[in-house]
C-alpha positions in Angstrom: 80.5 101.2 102.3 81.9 99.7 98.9 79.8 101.0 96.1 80.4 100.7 92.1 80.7 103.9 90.8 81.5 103.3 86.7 81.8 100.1 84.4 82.9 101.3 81.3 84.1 98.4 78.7 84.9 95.5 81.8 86.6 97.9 83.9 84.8 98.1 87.3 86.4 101.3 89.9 84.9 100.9 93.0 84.6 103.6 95.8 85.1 102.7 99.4 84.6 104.4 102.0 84.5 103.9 106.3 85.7 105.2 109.6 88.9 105.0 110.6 88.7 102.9 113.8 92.1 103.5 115.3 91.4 107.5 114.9 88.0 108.9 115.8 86.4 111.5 113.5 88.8 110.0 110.7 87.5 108.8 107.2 89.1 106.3 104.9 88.6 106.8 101.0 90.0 103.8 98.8 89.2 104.0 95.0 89.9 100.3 93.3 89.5 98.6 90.2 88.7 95.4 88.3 89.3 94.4 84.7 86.9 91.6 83.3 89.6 90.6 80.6 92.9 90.2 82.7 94.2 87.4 83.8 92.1 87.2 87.4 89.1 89.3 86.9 88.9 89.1 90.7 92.4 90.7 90.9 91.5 94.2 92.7 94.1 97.1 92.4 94.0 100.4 94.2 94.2 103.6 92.5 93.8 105.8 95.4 94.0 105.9 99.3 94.0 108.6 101.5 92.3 109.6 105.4 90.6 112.6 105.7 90.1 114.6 108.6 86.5 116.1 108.8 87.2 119.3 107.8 89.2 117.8 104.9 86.4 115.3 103.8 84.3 118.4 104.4 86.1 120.3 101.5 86.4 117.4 99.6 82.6 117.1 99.2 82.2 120.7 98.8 84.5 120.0 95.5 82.3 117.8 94.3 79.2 119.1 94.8 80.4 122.1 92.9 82.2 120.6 90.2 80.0 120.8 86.8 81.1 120.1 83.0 
């Protein structure tokens, strides 16, 4: 699943995130980006990779979920 997350002045990050095939109970999280004004707007660059086992993806959420401003 490849969702936008923020557009903020032409720059597009995108979150991705799927099983790991090769591993069972694995999860892949790739975040990427777009810029409307460079030279290929279709030019995609990761920021961020990693694989999380569940327990890690399970603290990971937890993280978020409690994270506040």
């Amino acid at each position: 699943m490849k969702k936008l997350i923020s557009n903020t002045g032409g720059l597009h990050t995108y979150l991705e995130i799927k099983p790991v095939e090769a591993v069972k109970g694995m999860t892949y999280l790739r975040v990427t980006t777009t810029f409307d004004g460079s030279k290929d707007p279709a030019d995609e660059r990761v920021k961020f990779d990693i694989c999380l086992d569940p327990t890690d993806l399970a603290n990971l959420k937890a993280v978020l979920n409690d994270f506040s401003l």
